[in-house]
N, C-alpha and C positions, 0 to 999 in steps of 0.2 A: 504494500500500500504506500502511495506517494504521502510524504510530510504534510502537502498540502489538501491532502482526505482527510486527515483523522487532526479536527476542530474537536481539541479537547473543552470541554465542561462552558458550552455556547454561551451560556448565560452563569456562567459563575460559581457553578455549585459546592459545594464545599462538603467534605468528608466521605465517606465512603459510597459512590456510585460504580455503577458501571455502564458501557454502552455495550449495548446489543444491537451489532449488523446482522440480519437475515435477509432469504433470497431464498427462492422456488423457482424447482425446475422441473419446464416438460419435455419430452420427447415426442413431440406434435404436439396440438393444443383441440383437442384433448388427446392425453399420451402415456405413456411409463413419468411420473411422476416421481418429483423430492423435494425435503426442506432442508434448510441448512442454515446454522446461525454462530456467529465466533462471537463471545465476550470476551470485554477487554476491560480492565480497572480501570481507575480512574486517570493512571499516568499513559492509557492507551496499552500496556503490556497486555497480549493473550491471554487467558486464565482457564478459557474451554473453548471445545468446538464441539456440536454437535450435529449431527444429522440424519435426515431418517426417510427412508425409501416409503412410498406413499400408493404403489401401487396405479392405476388408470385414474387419471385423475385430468383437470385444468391448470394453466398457469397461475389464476387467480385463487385457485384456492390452493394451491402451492406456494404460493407467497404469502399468506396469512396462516398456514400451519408454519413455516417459517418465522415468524414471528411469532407464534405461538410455542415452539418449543425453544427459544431463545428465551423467552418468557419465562417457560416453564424452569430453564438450566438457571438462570438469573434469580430466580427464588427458590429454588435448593441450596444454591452457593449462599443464600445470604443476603442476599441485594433486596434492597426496598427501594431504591432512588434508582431509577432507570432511565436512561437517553438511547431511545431504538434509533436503527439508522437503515434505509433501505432505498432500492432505487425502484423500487414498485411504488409511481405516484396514488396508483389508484389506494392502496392499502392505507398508503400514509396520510392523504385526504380524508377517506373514510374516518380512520382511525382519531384522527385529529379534527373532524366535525366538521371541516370546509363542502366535502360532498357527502348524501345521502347515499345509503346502502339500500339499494335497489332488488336486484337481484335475491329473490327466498334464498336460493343457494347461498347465497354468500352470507345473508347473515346469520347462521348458524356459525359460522367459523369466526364474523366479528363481534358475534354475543360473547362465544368461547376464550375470545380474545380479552376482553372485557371485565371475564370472571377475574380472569387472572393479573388485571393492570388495575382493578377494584384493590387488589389483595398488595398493592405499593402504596411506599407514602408518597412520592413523586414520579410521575412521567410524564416524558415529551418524545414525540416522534418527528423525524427529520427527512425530508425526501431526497437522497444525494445522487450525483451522476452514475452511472455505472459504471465506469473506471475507479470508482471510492469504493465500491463494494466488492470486487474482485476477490475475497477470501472467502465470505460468505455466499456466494456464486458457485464457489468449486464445492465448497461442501454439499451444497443443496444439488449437483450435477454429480457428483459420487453419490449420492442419496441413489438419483434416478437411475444411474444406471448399477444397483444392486438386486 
């Protein structure tokens, strides 16, 4: 990842965060499907990767279990102040209340979302180029093709 991707603590936050990058991958749309999310503390150091083969699936709801189980690794580890980072505008609008959640399908997966960003004391989601996401990319594309 370039220096100029990883905008540590946007807005200032002080003491123990982490950012969660995620990303979903398909193999056609709709296809062999994966998520894939890298946490990194607060000084941007790695701390985990995770990812997870998702079977036939969408891009779009490949990009929101990728935030969901980025989510989910960010609160086993301990984190309650969260800064998500993704280059899925669509999740990251949703997510962040600029655009409605249309789609029945999809909001299943941004309720799911929800339980789990209910259960922080802070979050913010950030929508970045795809060049900034380039880690959590490969995971969620090793996901797919498992």
């Amino acid at each position: 990842m370039s220096s100029s991707c990883l905008v540590l603590c946007p807005q200032c936050w002080m003491g123990d965060y982490c950012i969660v990058e995620f990303d979903g991958a398909c193999k056609g749309n709709p296809g062999q499907g994966g998520a894939g999310a890298v946490i990194r503390d607060s000084t941007g150091v790695v701390v985990s990767r995770v990812r997870e083969p998702l079977g036939f699936t969408t891009n779009n709801v490949a990009e929101y279990e990728g935030l969901i189980i980025g989510l989910k690794e960010a609160l086993e580890m301990g984190y309650r102040d969260v800064h998500a980072r993704a280059d899925s505008q669509l999740v990251c609008k949703q997510v962040n209340g600029s655009w409605r959640v249309r789609s029945r399908n999809l909001y299943e997966y941004y309720e799911r979302a929800f339980v789990l960003i209910e259960m922080l004391d802070r979050f913010e989601i950030q929508h970045v180029p795809r060049n900034c996401n380039t880690e959590a990319d490969a995971e969620a594309n090793q996901a797919a093709n498992m």
